[in-house]
Every structure is written in structure tokens, then in C-alpha cells.
C-alpha positions as CSV (number, residue, x, y, z in Angstrom):
1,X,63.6,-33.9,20.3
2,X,62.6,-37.3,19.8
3,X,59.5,-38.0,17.7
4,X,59.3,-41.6,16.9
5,X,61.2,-44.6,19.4
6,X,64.2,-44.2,20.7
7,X,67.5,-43.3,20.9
8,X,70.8,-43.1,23.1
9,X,72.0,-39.4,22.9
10,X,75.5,-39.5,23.8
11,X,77.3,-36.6,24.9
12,X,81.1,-35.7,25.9
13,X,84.3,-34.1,26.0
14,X,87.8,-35.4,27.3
15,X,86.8,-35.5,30.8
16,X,83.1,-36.7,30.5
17,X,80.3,-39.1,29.0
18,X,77.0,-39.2,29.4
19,X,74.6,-41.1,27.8
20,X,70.5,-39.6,27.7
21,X,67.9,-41.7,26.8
22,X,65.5,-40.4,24.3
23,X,62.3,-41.5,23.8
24,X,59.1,-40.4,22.5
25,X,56.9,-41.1,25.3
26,X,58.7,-38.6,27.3
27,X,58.4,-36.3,25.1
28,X,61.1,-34.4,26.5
29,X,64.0,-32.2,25.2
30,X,67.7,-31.8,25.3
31,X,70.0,-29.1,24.9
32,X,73.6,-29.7,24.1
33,X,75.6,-26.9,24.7
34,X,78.4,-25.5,21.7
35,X,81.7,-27.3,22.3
36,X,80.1,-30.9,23.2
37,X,80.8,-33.8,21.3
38,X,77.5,-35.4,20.6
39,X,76.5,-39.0,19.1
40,X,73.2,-40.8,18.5
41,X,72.1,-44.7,19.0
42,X,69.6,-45.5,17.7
43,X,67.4,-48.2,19.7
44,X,64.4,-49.3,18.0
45,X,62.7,-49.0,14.3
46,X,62.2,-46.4,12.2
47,X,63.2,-44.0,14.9
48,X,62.6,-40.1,14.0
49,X,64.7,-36.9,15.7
50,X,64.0,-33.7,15.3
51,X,66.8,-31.2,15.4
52,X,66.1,-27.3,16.1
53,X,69.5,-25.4,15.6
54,X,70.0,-21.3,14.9
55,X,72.2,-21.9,12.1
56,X,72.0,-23.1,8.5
57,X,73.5,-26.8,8.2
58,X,77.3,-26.5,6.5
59,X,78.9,-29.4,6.3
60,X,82.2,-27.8,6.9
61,X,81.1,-26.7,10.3
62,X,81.3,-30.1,11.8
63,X,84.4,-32.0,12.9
64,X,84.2,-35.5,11.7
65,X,86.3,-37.7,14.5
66,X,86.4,-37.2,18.5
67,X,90.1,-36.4,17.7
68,X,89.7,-33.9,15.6
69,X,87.2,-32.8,18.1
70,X,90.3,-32.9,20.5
71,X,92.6,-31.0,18.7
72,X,89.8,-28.5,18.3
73,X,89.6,-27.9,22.1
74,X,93.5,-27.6,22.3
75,X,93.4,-24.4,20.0
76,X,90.6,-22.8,22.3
């Protein structure tokens, strides 16, 4: 949810890309479903995003390359 500017929310797998604007203006939200690979731009100053997730942050949850993200998949 973006609170303050803007930002490119980028989201994809092997097969896909697509690129979200976010801006506060809009004042709009985005879902990205489990098993996406997601990336921010940010596009102006001092932007703020606010993240709303069902899970405590671990930092060994997350996968830290789109590769790695591949090889993920590839064991599903």
C-alpha cells in the first residue's frame, strides 16, 4: 500500500512480468499472490510502503536471487 510517492511494484515468475505503478494519490492496493517473485522501484523521494502480511518477518523465509527463486519452483 503505498503511503508516500511512488513506486514500480514489479511482479513475476518464469513466464511473466508485470510492472504496477504505485502511488499514493491512488490510494490503491495490491495483492501478490504466494509463489510470485516481487521487486520494488522506487520513483520519487522519501517514498513510504506499507506492507500488511499474516506472518512474522523471518529472514530465512525469503529467497534472495530470481534463481534461487527458479530452483524453488522446480522442486514444487
Amino acid at each position: 500500500i503505498p503511503i508516500h510517492g511512488k513506486a514500480i511494484l514489479i511482479i513475476k515468475t518464469p513466464k511473466i512480468k508485470k510492472k504496477i505503478i504505485l502511488s499514493s494519490l491512488l490510494k490503491t492496493a495490491t495483492l501478490v499472490p504466494p509463489q510470485y517473485w516481487c521487486g520494488v522501484k522506487f520513483i520519487s523521494k522519501n517514498p513510504i510502503l506499507m506492507v500488511i502480511c499474516d506472518k512474522y518477518y523471518d529472514f530465512n523465509d525469503y529467497l534472495e536471487s530470481f534463481d534461487d527463486y527458479k530452483k524453488y519452483l522446480k522442486k514444487l
